[in-house]
C-alpha positions in Angstrom: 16.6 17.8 32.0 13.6 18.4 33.7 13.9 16.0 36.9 17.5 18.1 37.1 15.0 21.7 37.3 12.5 19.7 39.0 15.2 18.7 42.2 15.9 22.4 42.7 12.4 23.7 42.8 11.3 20.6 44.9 14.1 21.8 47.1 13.1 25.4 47.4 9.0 24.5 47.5 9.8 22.2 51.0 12.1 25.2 52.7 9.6 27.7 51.8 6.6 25.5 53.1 8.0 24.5 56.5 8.9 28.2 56.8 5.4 29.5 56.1 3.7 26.2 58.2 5.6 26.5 61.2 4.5 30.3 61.4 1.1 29.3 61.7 -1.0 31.2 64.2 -3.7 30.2 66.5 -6.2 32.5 65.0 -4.8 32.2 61.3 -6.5 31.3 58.1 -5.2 28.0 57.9 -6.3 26.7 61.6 -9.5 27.0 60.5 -9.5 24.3 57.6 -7.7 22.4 60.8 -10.0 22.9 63.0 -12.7 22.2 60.9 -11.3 19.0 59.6 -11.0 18.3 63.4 -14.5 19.3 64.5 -15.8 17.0 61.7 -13.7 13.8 62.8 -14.9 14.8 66.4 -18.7 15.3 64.7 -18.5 18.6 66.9 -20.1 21.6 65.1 -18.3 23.4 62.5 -20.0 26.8 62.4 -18.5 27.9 65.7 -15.5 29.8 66.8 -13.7 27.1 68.6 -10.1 28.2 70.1 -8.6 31.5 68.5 -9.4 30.5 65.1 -12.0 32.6 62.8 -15.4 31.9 61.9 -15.7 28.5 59.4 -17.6 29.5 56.6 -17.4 26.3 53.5 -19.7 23.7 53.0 -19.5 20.9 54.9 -18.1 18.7 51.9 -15.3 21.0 52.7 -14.7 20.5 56.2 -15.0 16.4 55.4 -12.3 16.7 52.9 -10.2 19.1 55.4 -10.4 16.2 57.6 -7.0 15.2 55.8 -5.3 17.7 57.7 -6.8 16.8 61.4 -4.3 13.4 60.7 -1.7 15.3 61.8 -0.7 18.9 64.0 -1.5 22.0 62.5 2.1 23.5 61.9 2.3 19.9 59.9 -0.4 20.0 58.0 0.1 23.6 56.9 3.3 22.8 55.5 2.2 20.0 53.6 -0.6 22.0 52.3 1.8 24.9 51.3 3.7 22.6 49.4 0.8 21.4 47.3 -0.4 25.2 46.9 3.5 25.4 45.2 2.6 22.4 42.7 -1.0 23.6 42.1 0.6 26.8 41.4 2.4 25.1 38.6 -0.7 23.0 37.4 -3.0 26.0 37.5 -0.6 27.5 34.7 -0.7 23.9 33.1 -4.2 23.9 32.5 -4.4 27.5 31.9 -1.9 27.1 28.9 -4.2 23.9 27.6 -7.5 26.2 27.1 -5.2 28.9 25.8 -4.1 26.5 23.2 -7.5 25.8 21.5 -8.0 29.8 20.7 -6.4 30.6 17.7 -3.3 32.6 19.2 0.2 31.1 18.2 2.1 29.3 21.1 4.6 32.3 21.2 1.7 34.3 21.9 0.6 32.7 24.7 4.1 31.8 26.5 4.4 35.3 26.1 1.0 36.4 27.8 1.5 33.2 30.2 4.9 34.9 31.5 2.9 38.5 31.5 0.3 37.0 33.7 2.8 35.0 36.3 4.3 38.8 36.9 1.7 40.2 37.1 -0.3 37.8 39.1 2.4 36.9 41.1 1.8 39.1 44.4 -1.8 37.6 44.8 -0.1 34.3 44.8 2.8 34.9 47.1 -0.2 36.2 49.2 -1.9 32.9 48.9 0.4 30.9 49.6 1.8 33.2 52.7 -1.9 32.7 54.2 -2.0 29.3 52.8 -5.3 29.4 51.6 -7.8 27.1 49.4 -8.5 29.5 46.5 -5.8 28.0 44.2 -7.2 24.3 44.3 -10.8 25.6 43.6 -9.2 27.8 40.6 -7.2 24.7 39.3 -10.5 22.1 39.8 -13.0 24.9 37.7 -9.4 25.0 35.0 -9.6 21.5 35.0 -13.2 20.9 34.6 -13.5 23.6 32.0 -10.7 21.8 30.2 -12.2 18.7 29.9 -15.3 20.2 28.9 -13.7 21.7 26.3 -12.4 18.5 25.0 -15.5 16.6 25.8 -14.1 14.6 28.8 -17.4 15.6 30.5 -17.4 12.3 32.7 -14.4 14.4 34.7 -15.7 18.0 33.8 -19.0 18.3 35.6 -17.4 16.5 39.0 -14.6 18.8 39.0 -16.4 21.8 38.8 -19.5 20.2 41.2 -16.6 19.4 43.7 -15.2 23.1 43.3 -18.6 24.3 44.0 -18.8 22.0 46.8 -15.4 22.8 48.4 -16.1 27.2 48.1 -19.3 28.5 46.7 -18.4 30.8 43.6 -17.7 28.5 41.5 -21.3 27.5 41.1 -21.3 30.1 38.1 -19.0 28.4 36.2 -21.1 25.2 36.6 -24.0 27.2 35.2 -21.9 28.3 32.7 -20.7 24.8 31.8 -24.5 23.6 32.0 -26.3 26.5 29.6 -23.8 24.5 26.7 -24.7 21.1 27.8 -27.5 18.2 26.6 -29.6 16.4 29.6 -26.5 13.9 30.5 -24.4 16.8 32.1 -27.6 17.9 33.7 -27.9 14.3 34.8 -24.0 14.1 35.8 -24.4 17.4 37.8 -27.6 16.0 40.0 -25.9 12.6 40.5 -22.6 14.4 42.2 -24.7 17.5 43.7 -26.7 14.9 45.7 -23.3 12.9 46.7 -21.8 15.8 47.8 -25.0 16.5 50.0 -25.5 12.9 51.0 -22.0 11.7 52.1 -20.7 14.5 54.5 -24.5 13.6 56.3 -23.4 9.5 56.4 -20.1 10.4 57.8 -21.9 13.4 60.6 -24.9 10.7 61.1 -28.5 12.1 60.1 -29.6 14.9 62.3 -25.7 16.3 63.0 -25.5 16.5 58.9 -28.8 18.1 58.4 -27.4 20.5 61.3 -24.5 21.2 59.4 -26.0 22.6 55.8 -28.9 24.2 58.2 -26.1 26.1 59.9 -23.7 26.8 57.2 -26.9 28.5 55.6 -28.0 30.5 58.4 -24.3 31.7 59.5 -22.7 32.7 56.3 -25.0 32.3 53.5 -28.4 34.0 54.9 -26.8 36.9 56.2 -25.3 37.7 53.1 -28.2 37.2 51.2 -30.4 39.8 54.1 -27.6 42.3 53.2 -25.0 41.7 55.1 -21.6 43.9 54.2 -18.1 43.3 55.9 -17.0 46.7 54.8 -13.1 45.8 56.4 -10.5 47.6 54.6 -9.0 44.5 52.6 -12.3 43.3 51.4 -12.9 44.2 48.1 -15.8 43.0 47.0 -18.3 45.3 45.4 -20.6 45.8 48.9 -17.9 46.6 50.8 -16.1 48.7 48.3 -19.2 51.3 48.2 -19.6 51.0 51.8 -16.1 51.8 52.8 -16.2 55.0 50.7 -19.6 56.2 51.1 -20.4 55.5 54.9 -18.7 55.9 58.0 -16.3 52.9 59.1 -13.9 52.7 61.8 -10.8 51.8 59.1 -12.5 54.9 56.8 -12.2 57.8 59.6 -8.9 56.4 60.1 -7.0 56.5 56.6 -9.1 59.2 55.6 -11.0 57.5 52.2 -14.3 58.1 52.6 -15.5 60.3 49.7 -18.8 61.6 50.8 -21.6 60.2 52.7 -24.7 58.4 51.6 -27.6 56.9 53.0 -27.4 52.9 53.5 -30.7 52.9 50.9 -28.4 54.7 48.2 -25.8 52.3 48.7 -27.5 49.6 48.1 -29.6 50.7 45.3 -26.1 51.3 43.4 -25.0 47.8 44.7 -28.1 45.9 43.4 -28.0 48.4 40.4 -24.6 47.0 39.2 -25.4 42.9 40.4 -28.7 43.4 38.1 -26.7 44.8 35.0 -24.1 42.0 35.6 -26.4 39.2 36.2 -28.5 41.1 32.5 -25.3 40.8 30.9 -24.5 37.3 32.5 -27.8 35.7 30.8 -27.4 37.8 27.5 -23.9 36.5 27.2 -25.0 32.5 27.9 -28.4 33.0 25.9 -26.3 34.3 22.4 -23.8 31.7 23.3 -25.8 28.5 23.1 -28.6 30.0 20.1 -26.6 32.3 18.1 -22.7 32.2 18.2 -22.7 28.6 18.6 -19.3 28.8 20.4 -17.3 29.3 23.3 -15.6 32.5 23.8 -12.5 32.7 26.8 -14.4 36.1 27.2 -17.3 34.3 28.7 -15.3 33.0 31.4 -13.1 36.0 31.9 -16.4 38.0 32.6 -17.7 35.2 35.0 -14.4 35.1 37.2 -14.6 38.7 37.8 -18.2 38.8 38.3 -17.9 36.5 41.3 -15.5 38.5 43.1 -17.4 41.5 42.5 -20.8 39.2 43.7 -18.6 37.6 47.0 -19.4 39.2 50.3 -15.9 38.6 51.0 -13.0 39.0 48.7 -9.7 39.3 49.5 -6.8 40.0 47.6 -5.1 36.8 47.3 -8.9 35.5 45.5 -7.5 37.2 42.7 -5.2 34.2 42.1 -7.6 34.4 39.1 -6.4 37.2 37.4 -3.5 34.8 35.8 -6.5 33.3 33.6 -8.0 36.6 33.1 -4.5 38.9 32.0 -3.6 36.2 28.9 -7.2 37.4 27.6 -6.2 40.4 27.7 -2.4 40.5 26.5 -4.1 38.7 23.4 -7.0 41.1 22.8 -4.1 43.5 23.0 -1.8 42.5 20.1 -5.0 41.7 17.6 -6.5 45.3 18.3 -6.7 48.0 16.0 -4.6 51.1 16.6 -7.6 53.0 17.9 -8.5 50.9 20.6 -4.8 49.6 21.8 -5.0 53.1 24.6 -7.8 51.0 26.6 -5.2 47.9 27.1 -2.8 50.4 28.6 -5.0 51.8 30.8 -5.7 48.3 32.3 -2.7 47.1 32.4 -1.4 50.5 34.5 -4.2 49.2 36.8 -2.7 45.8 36.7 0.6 47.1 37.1 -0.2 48.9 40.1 -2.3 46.6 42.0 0.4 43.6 41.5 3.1 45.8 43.3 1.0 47.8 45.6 1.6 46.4 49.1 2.7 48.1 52.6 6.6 47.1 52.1 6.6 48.3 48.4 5.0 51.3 48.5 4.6 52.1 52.3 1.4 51.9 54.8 0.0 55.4 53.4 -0.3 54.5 50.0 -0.9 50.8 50.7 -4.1 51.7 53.0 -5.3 54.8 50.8 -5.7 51.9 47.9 -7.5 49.0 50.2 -9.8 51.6 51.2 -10.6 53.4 48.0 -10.9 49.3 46.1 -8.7 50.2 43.6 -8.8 46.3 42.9 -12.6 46.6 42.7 -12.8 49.2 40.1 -10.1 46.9 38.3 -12.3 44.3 38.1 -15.4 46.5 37.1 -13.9 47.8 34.7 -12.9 44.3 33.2 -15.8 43.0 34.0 -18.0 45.7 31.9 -14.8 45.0 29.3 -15.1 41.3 28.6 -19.5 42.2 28.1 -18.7 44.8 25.5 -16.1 43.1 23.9 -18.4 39.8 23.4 -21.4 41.6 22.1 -19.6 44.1 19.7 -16.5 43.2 18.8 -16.7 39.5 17.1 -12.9 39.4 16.1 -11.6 40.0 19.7 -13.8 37.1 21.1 -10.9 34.5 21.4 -13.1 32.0 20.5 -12.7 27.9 20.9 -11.7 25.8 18.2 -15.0 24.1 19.7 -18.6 23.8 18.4 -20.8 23.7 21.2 -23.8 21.2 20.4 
């Protein structure tokens, strides 16, 4: 029965994939990962605009493993990679139902909050794979990681989640996270593969090119960021350019009319750092009474961890919230455990969620769609979940959807 649903899907995934790869622009997202796959084979540099394509801005790991798609043309190669963003798709909801499944929520429960969370998830997804982007094989590598750490595989966890970290950035708290519940041989395990992922992208590139290549992926994307860089464009929504776009004057902001008042660049930033310092507070607290006190693993942990990182990123777009299908089952099951009292907060998020996962030029029109990209609606979304999951964990020990796992 399932090879007979399988054929159909199959069907539809290929179609859909050779539509979306053949409409592959010169300056698209996809030509990128190309091009840098290219560049590397070529041992050209990667931290260029070469051609019409965009800025490259992964480690070099990345571009040596996007070196798969330089072995054929680009309209090729993004089909073939749309088609595995359809099956990761499907495994991302594999591994998401697996964690699920060691809380103590019934499998009825979860199917239920697992089809809640492919609705409501499912523009940032459609949006992924339209753009045919990388985000959904990090998310299903940390899934998979955290999985096996969960079940003690941790010969397969700390790889997957060092090669996540390796192939996009953000990740690297979720490593952290992984490491504050570990003894010395994950720490071991994590220095082994950090170093190979260093040491073989330089032994492909040759000594001095490799060394060229983390010095400039530093001092391109990385260093700027950390001097205070903000790209406040009106589809970035993380938290730098979310204050920015509302409380300074951008080209996009005189435009559609969003700006709410004006504040100095000093201001702004003080109420960025503000919030990063209370998240990374909270961040620590939450590890710290993890490992010494509770003694186990709460999904709120990593709930409050995905949402920090897009917050955190200098860049987020919306189809990085392929996340939110982890983070809505924590919610749908907070939900139907709460007491009366509380249950109006779960409706208030998910009219949030609701709106954000239909919102979109040809649902709601230009006007609408612009006046939310520009006032970040999806960044006070994941705020406010953010500042959820902390409060939750430290208050409210019933709601913690805690693992049927001991940490050691």
């Amino acid at each position: 029965m399932r090879v007979i649903l399988a054929i159909p899907l199959l069907i539809i995934f290929s179609l859909l994939s050779y539509s979306i790869g053949k409409g592959v622009a010169i300056d698209g997202d996809f030509t990128v990962f190309w091009q840098a796959g290219t560049n590397f084979i070529n041992n050209l540099p990667l931290y260029a605009r070469i051609g019409g394509a965009e800025r490259f801005i992964y480690p070099p790991f990345a571009a040596m493993c996007f070196q798969l798609f330089a072995l054929v043309g680009l309209h090729q190669a993004a089909a073939i990679f749309c088609f595995c963003n359809c099956i990761i798709w499907g495994l991302i909801i594999y591994y998401t139902r697996k964690i699920l499944l060691l809380t103590s929520a019934t499998v009825k429960q979860i199917n239920h909050a697992l089809i809640i969370a492919f609705l409501l998830s499912f523009r940032y997804f459609w949006y992924h794979l339209s753009f045919i982007q990388m985000n959904e094989l990090v998310l299903l590598l940390t899934l998979a990681g955290v999985y096996n750490f969960l079940v003690k595989n941790n010969h397969w966890a700390i790889p997957l989640l060092v090669i996540a970290t390796f192939i996009k950035i953000i990740p690297v708290l979720v490593l952290i996270w992984m490491l504050s519940k570990s003894n010395y041989k994950n720490y071991l395990r994590a220095v082994i593969y950090f170093l190979l992922c260093m040491i073989i992208p330089i032994l492909f590139r040759g000594m001095h090119q490799g060394i060229n290549d983390l010095q400039d992926y530093y001092t391109t994307f990385l260093q700027p960021f950390k001097d205070g860089r903000v790209e406040p464009k009106l589809q970035n929504y993380g938290l730098a350019a979310a204050l920015f776009k509302m409380f300074s004057f951008t080209p996009d902001g005189e435009k559609y009319h969003y700006i709410i008042t004006i504040l100095s660049p000093v201001t702004i930033n003080l109420m960025y750092k503000s919030i990063i310092v209370f998240s990374l507070i909270a961040f620590v607290v939450m590890l710290v009474y993890s490992r010494f006190f509770a003694k186990q693993i709460s999904l709120l942990e990593l709930g409050f961890i995905l949402m920090f990182t897009h917050l955190l990123s200098g860049i987020t777009w919306e189809y990085h919230l392929v996340t939110l299908f982890f983070v809505i089952p924590i919610l749908y099951l907070n939900f139907i455990n709460a007491k009366p009292a509380y249950k109006w907060l779960y409706y208030v998020f998910g009219v949030f969620l609701f709106f954000n996962s239909i919102v979109g030029a040809d649902t709601v029109g230009y006007y609408l769609y612009y006046k939310s990209c520009g006032y970040s609606l999806l960044t006070w979304m994941l705020l406010f979940l953010e500042i959820y999951f902390v409060i939750v964990y430290l208050f409210f020990k019933k709601s913690r959807l805690e693992l049927k796992i001991i940490t050691k």
